[in-house]
C-alpha positions as CSV (number, residue, x, y, z in Angstrom):
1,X,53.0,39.3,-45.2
2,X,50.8,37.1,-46.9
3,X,51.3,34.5,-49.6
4,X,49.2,36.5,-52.4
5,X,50.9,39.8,-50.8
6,X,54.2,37.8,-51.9
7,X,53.1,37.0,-54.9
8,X,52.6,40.6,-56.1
9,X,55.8,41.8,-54.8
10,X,56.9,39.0,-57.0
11,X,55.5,39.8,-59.9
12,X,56.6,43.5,-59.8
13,X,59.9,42.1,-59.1
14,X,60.1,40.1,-62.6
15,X,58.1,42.6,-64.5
16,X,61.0,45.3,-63.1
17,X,63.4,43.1,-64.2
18,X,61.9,42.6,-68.0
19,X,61.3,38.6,-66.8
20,X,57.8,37.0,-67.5
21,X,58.2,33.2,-66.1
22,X,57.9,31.0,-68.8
23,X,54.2,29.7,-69.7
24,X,53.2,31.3,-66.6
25,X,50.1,33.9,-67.1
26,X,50.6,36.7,-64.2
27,X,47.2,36.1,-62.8
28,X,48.0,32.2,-62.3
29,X,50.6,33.2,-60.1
30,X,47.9,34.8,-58.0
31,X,45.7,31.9,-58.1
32,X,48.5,29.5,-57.2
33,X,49.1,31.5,-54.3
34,X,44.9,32.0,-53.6
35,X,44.5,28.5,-53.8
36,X,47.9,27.7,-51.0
37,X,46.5,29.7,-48.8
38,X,43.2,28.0,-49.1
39,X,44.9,24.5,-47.6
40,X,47.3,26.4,-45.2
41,X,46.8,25.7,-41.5
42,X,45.4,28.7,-40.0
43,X,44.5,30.0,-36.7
44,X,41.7,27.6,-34.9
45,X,38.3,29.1,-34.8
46,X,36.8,30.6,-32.3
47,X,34.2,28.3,-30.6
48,X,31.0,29.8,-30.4
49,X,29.6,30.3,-27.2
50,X,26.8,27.9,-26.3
51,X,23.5,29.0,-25.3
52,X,23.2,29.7,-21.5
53,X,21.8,26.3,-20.0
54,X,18.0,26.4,-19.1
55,X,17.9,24.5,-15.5
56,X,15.2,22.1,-14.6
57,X,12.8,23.2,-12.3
58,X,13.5,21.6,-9.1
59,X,11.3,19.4,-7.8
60,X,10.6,19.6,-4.4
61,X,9.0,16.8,-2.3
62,X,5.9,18.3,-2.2
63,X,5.9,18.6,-5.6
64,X,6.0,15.1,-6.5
65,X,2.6,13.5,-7.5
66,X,1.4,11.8,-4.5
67,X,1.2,8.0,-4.0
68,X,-2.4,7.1,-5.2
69,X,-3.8,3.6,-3.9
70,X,-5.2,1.9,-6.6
71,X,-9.5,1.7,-7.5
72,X,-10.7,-1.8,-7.5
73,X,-14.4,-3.0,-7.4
74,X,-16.6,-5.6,-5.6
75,X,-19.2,-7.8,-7.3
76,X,-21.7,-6.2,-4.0
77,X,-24.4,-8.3,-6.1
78,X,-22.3,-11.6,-5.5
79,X,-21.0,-11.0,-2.1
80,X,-24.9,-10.6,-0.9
81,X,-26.1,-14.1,-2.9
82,X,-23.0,-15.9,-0.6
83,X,-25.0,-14.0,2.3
84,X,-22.5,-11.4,3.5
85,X,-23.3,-8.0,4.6
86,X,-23.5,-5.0,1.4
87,X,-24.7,-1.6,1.3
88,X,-27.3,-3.2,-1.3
89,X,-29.2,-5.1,1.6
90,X,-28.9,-2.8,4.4
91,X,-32.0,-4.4,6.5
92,X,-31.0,-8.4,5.5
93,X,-30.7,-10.4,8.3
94,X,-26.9,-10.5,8.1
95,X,-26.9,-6.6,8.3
96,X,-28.8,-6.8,11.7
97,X,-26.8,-9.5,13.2
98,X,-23.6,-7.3,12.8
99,X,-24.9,-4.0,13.8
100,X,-25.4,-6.0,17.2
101,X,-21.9,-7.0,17.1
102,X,-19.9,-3.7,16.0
103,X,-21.7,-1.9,19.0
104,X,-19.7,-2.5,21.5
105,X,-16.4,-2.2,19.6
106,X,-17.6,1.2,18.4
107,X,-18.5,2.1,21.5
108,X,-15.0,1.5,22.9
109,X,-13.2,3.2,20.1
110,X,-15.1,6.2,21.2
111,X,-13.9,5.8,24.9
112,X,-10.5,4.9,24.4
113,X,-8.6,7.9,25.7
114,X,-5.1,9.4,24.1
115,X,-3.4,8.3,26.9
116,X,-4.5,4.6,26.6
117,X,-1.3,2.6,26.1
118,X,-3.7,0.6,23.3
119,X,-5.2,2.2,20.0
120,X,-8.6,0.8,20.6
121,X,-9.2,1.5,16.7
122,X,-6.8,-1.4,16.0
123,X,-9.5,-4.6,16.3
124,X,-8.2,-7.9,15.3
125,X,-10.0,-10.9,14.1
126,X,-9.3,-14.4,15.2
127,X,-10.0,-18.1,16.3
128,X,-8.5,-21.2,17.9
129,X,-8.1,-23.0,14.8
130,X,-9.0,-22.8,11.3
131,X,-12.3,-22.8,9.8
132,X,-14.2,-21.2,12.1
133,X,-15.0,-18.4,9.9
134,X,-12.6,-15.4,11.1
135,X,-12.3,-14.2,7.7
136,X,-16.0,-14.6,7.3
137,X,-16.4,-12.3,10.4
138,X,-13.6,-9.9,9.9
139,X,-14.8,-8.8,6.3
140,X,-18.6,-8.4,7.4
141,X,-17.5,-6.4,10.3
142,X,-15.5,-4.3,8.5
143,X,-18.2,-3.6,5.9
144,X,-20.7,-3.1,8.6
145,X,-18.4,-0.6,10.2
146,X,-18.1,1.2,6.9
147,X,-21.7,1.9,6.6
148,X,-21.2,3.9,9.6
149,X,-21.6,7.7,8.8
150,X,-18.6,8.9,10.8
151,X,-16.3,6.3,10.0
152,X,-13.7,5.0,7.3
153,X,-12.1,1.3,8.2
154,X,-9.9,0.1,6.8
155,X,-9.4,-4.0,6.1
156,X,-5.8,-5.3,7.0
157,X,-5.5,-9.6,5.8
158,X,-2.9,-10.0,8.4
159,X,-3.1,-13.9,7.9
160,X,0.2,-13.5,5.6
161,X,0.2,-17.2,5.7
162,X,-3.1,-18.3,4.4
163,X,-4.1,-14.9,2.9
164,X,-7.7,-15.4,2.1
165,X,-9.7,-11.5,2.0
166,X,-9.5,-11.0,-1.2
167,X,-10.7,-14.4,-2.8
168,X,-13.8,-14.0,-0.4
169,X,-14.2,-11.0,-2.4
170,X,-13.7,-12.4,-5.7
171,X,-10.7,-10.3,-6.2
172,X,-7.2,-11.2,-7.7
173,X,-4.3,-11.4,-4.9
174,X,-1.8,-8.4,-5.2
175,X,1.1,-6.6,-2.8
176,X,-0.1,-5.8,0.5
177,X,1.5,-5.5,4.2
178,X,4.7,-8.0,3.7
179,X,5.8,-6.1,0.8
180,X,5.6,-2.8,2.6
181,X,7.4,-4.2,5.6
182,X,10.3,-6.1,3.4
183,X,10.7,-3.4,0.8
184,X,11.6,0.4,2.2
185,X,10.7,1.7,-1.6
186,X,6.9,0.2,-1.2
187,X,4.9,2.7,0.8
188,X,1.4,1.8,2.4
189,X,-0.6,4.0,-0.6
190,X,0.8,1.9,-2.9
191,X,-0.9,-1.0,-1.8
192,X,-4.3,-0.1,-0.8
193,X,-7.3,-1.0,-2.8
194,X,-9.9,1.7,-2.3
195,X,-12.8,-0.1,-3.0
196,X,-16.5,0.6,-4.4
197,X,-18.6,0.6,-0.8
198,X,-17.3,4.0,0.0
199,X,-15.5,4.5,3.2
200,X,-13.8,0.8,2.9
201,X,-10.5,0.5,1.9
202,X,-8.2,-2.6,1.8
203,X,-4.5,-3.6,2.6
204,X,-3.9,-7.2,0.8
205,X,-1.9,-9.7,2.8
206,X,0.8,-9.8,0.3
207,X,3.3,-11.8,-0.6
208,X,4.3,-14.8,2.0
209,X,7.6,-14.7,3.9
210,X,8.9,-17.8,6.1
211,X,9.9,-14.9,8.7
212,X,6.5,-13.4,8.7
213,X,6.5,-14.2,12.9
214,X,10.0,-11.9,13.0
215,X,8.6,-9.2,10.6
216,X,5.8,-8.7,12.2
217,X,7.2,-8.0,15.9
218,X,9.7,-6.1,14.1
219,X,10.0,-1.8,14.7
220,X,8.9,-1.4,11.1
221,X,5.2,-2.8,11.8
222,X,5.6,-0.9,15.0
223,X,5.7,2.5,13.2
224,X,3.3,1.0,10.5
225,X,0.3,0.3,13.2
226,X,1.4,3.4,14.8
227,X,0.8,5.2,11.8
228,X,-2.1,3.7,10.7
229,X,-3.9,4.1,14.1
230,X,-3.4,8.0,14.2
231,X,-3.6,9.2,10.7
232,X,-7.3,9.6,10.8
233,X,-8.9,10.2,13.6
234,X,-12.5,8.1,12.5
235,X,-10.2,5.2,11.0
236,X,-11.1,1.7,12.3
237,X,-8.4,-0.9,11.6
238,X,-9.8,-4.6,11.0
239,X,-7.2,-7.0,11.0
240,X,-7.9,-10.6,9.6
241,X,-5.4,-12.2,11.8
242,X,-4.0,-16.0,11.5
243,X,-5.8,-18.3,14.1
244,X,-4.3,-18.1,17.5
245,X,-3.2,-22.0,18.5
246,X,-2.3,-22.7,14.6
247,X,0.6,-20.1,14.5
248,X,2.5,-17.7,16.4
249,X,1.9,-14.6,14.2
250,X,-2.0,-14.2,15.8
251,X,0.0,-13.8,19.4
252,X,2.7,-11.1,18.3
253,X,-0.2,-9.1,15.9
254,X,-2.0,-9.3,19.6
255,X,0.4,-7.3,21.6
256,X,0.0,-4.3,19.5
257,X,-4.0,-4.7,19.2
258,X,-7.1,-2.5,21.2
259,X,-9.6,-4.8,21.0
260,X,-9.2,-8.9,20.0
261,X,-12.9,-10.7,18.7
262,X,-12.2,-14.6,19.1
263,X,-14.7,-16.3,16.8
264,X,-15.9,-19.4,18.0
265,X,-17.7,-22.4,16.0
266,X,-21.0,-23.5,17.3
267,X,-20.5,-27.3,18.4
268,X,-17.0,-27.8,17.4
269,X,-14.5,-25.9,19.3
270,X,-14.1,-27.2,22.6
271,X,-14.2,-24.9,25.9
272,X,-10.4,-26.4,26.5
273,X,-9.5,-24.9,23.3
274,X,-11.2,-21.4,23.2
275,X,-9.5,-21.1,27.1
276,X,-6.0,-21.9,25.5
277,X,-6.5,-19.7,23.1
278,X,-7.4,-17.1,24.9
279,X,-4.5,-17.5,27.6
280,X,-2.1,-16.4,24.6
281,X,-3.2,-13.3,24.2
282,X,-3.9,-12.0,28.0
283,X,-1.8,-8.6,27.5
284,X,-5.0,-7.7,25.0
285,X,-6.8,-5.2,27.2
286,X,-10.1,-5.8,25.6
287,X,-11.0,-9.3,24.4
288,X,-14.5,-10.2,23.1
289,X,-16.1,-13.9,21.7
290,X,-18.4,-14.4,19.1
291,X,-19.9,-17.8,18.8
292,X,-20.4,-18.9,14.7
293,X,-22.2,-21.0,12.9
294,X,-25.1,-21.6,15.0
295,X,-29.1,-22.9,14.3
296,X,-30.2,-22.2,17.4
297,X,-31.7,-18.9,18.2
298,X,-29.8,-17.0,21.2
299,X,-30.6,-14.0,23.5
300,X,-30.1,-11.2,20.8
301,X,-29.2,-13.3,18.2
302,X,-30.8,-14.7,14.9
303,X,-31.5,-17.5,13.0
304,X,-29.1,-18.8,10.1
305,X,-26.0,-20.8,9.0
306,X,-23.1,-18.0,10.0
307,X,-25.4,-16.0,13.0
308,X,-23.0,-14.7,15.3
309,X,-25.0,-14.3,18.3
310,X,-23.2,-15.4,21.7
311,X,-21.0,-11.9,22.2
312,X,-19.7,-10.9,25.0
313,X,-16.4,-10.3,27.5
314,X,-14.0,-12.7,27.8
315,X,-15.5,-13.5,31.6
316,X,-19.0,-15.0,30.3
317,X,-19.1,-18.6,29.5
318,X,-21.1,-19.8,26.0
């Protein structure tokens, strides 16, 4: 029974009996009893059920926004007036001289069978010692290469010491191959710089290691050459590799390499030197010379400051 259902028995009780409580209105009674009920503990409410829970789409790997690499341009205007090969100046006397030179590497790429124990697509860039102009060389190739109709390169600075790509093209340094190889949550797209001349694309050196040597023989760069050499089947690889008697990283970057160019400075580098040089990277199946930074006009060759024009096998003397 409840309290106000008490209170009315009680009141007909007391009216029964002739007895009105004293200053006590019948209706207060009622109220007193209304207003204990209103502070008496009751029941606990009934929780309302929640809305059902709407679940996230899943996202599944494919669904994830791809890895972009990043947009970046070259001054083409500037890297012609330091006289380097651009798609501005495609009959320029630099132009010419590297069409001579890319031939035969081209032409190797495209002979290089799948069962070749070499990617001939992986061509690395180097010299005796510094100076030389292997970066020089390794850029212009590259661009040259890229003016090809049915071919995308792509430039690797592999000289993690002495980085030096991107400052030849006026560009700011930024992450490249040593971050990918030391950090498993960097992944190759993104570090590329896709740049403005249209099938050339660039992978910075990135930051410097004091085990560069280590991480480049390492299974990582393994898989990362691997999988650079047969993603596309028209990529070119140009790697701007450290000189070969300076540091050891040229001789492990070789092991892995199709085709090695070994530039040589016109009336500097001793035969002695080029021959030592070249004795560190004899498992190379295919290594080629290219004599820099001659005046003097050569078979096939032309005149000017950096004219490459003494190319050939390993065999010939220059």
């Amino acid at each position: 029974m409840s309290l106000i259902e008490k209170a009315v028995e009680r009141l007909d009780q007391l009216k029964r009996a002739g007895v009105t409580p004293h200053g006590v209105e019948a209706p207060s009674i009622i109220e007193q009893a209304v207003a204990a009920q209103s502070v008496a503990p009751t029941a606990a409410p009934v929780a309302e059920k929640p809305a059902p829970a709407v679940a996230a789409p899943k996202i599944s790997v494919d669904d994830e926004p791809a890895a972009q690499s990043r947009q970046i341009d070259i001054d083409l205007t500037r890297l012609g007036a330091i006289g380097m090969v651009t798609p501005l100046n495609t009959r320029s006397m630099i132009a010419e001289e590297y069409r001579v030179i890319k031939r035969p590497l081209l032409r190797n790429v495209s002979q290089g069978s799948e069962t070749d124990a070499y990617h001939r697509n992986l061509i690395m860039v180097t010299s005796s010692v510094p100076g030389e102009g292997k970066s020089f060389s390794s850029i212009n190739l590259a661009i040259s290469m890229a003016m090809e109709l049915d071919r995308t390169v792509l430039l690797v600075d592999a000289d993690v010491s002495r980085p030096s790509v991107l400052n030849h093209l006026g560009l700011p340094p930024a992450r490249g191959l040593m971050d990918v190889l030391l950090n498993e949550s960097i992944q190759l797209p993104d570090v590329l710089l896709r740049t403005n001349i249209e099938k050339l694309t660039i992978l910075p050196a990135g930051m410097p290691h004091q085990r560069a040597t280590e991480f480049l023989a390492s299974d990582a760069m393994v898989r990362l050459l691997d999988e650079l050499a047969t993603r596309y089947a028209d990529r070119i690889i140009v790697f701007d590799s450290p000189p070969l008697l300076m540091t050891t990283e040229a001789r492990v970057l070789a092991t892995h390499m199709g085709q090695v160019v070994v530039v040589v400075e016109a009336g500097r580098t001793s035969q002695a030197m080029v021959r030592q040089a070249l004795s560190t990277i004899e498992a190379c199946p295919v290594k080629m010379m290219l004599l820099n930074k001659t005046r003097d006009i050569g078979p096939g060759g032309y005149y000017g400051y950096y004219s490459p024009y003494g190319y050939g096998q390993q065999e010939r003397e220059h």
